[in-house]
C-alpha positions, 0 to 999 in steps of 0.5 A: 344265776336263775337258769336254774330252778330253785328246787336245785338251789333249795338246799344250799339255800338251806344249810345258808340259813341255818349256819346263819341261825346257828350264829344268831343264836350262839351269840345271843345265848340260844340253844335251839329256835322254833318258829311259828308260821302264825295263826288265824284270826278270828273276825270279832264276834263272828266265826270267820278269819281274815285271810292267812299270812304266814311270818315271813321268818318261817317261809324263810325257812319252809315255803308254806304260805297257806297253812297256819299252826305249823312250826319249824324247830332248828338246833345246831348240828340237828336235822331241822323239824317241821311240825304241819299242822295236819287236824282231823277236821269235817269243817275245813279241808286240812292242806295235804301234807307237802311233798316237794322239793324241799320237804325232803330238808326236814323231819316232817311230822303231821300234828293233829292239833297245838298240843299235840305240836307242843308235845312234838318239838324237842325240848332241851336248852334255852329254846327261843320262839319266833311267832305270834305273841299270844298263846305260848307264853307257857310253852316253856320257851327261854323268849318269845321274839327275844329283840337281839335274836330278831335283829341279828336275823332280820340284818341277815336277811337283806342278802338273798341266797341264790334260791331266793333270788331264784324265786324273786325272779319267778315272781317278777315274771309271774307280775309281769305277765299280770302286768300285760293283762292289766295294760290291755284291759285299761286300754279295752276301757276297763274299770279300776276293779275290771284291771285288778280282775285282770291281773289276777285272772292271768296268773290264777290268784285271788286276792289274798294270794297277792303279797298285797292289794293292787293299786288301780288308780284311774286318772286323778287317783294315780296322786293317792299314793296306797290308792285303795278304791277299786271302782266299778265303774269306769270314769267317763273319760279315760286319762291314765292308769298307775297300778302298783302290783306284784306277785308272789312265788314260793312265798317270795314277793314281786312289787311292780309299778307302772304308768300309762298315758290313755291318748294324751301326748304331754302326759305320754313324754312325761312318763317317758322322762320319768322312765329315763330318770328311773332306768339312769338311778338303776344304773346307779346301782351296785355294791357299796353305794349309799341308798340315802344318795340315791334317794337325793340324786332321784330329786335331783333328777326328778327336779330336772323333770320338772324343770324341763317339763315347765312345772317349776321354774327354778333349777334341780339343785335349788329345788331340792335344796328348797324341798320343793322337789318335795312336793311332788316326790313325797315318799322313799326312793325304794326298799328292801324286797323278799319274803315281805314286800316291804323287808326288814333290816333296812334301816339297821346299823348293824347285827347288834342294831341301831338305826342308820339315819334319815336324810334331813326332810326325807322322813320316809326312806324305808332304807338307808344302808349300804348296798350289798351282792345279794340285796334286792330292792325296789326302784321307785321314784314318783312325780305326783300332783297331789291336792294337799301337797300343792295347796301347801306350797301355793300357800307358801314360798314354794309357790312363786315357782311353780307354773300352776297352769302347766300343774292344771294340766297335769293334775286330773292324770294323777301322778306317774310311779315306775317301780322295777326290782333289782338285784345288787352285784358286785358290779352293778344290779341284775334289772328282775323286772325289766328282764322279765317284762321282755321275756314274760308273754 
């Protein structure tokens, strides 16, 4: 499937999205949809804006994640439009007007300003507009984010067109390489900010470019789940580094964890056996299957970890049955992956919406659907050492059954995430990490 580029699957990609549109709109009682693929926004009382980043419901249509006030314009049975926001400018320097693989889908039409936009796009019909909130409630669209049309096409976007995961794939290579030059620097001696300096060198991005801010953490900090801090300076002894980060390709996101000991052998086999825990859940994926019941077979497995480990002194089952596996695994199983790291629809009942349930004391799952051929999500199961968490459970029933010496240990090496991307087939997942991990240098 991914031997090939995605400019030869970009067109199928397309007329896919805009049949799916067209039934969107047929039954929510829209003519025509324009999107929006965002504006800047301004810093208060300043004149800079924070950095871009284009909806994700208009890259699903045109891979522009650079260039803000451009819109795309789909009636059924039309050409789609693209408005590229092209002004004549002498602060910034206006992005070229795109020539690529898939510009040759649309009628691409520069536009010097909103107005000039506004006048461009057809008119006619109930015309729905998916966007920013402000600024064009006088546009003369029949809705702005109407909820039903929303949900309809965000339902539909959990299942990936061959051009998607075409794209997904390159941006798990593109993390994987980042990944690489990120294990070399932390095993060089570098610091939290010298690793993420690394990753980035090495596929030519800055920051802002990345679907997200890395998550660097050294030693303790591996136990802060969306660790934030970057230190300049390395810490005085070098335990282990978690670094949750990903790359994008044509809009398309990669999100990719792992975990490494510095020296320390414990902690060493206690990564390896998070690693056999998380390759057997990936095993367990395939159409059909519950993500709720893998996320309680993840605490199952991270229980028996735990067990085996002499951090807790009772078995699996009574360990998830008590929540104490809890402790340790606070956060979801995984989600859904594509133009946004965190996607949407995975939550959603069905094209009408409703929401699928939680488990009980799982308040955190980010999906609870049913898999399907063409869903990409994340595996990512945890096993951390976090101060706030312990101190409940010492405090509480939890707290005769767990060897808190064995928990002394552990602590100043943070905690341990795996995180790979995979594919959903019929039969089982297509591994987009691993596979680009051993073909990536």
């Amino acid at each position: 499937m991914h031997n090939l580029v995605p400019a030869e699957l970009y067109s199928d990609h397309l007329a896919e999205i805009a049949d799916r549109t067209a039934q969107a709109l047929a039954a929510t009682g829209y003519d025509a949809l324009v999107l929006h693929s965002g504006s800047l926004r301004m810093v208060d009382f300043d004149d800079y804006p924070y950095p871009f980043k284009a909806h994700a419901a208009f890259k699903l249509w045109a891979p522009l994640t650079d260039t803000p006030d451009c819109f795309v314009g789909y009636r059924p049975g039309e050409r789609p439009q693209l408005l590229f926001n092209h002004p004549d400018d002498y602060w910034h320097k206006a992005t070229p007007l795109p020539a690529s693989y898939w510009t040759d889908g649309f009628d691409l039409q520069a536009v010097s300003s909103l107005d000039a936009a506004r006048k461009a796009l057809r008119h006619g019909g109930r015309v729905a507009f998916i966007g920013d909130e402000r600024g064009f409630a006088d546009w003369g669209f029949a809705a702005v984010n109407p909820a039903a049309l929303v949900t309809r096409l965000d339902h539909a976007r959990a299942r990936k067109t061959s051009y998607e995961l075409a794209c997904l794939a390159q941006a798990n290579v593109l993390g994987a390489r980042a990944h690489r030059a990120a294990e070399q620097a932390f095993r060089a001696g570098a610091s939290e900010y010298g690793i993420a300096n690394a990753f980035m060198q090495s596929i030519s991005v800055r920051e802002q470019e990345l679907p997200y801010n890395p998550i660097v953490a050294l030693n303790a900090g591996g136990a802060v789940l969306h660790y934030q801090v970057l230190e300049r300076s390395p810490p005085p002894e070098r335990l282990s580094l978690l670094i949750d980060a990903g790359a994008v390709h044509a809009g398309y996101a990669s999100d990719i964890t792992r975990t490494y000991s510095y020296a320390d052998a414990d902690f060493a086999a206690l990564v390896a056996r998070m690693d056999e825990a998380q390759l057997a859940l990936c095993a367990g994926v395939k159409a059909g299957v519950d993500w709720r019941d893998l996320h309680l077979t993840a605490h199952r497995l991270i229980a028996e970890v735990l067990h085996d480990a002499g951090i807790i002194t009772v078995d699996a089952e009574v360990a998830v049955e008590t929540g104490l596996s809890a402790v340790f695994l606070p956060h979801g199983l995984g989600h859904l992956l594509g133009l946004q790291v965190h996607d949407v629809g995975g939550t959603l009942a069905s094209p009408e919406g409703g929401v699928i349930p939680r488990p009980e004391g799982h308040p955190y799952l980010r999906l609870t659907r049913v898999l399907e051929p063409g869903f990409v999500v994340t595996m990512e199961p945890g096993l951390y050492f976090i101060d706030s968490l312990l101190a409940r459970a010492r405090a509480g029933a939890h707290g005769r059954h767990i060897d808190w010496a064995r928990v002394a240990q552990f602590a100043p090496f943070g905690g341990i995430r795996i995180e790979d991307n995979l594919a959903v087939t019929a039969a089982g997942c297509e591994n987009l990490t691993r596979e680009a991990f051993r073909t990536s240098s």
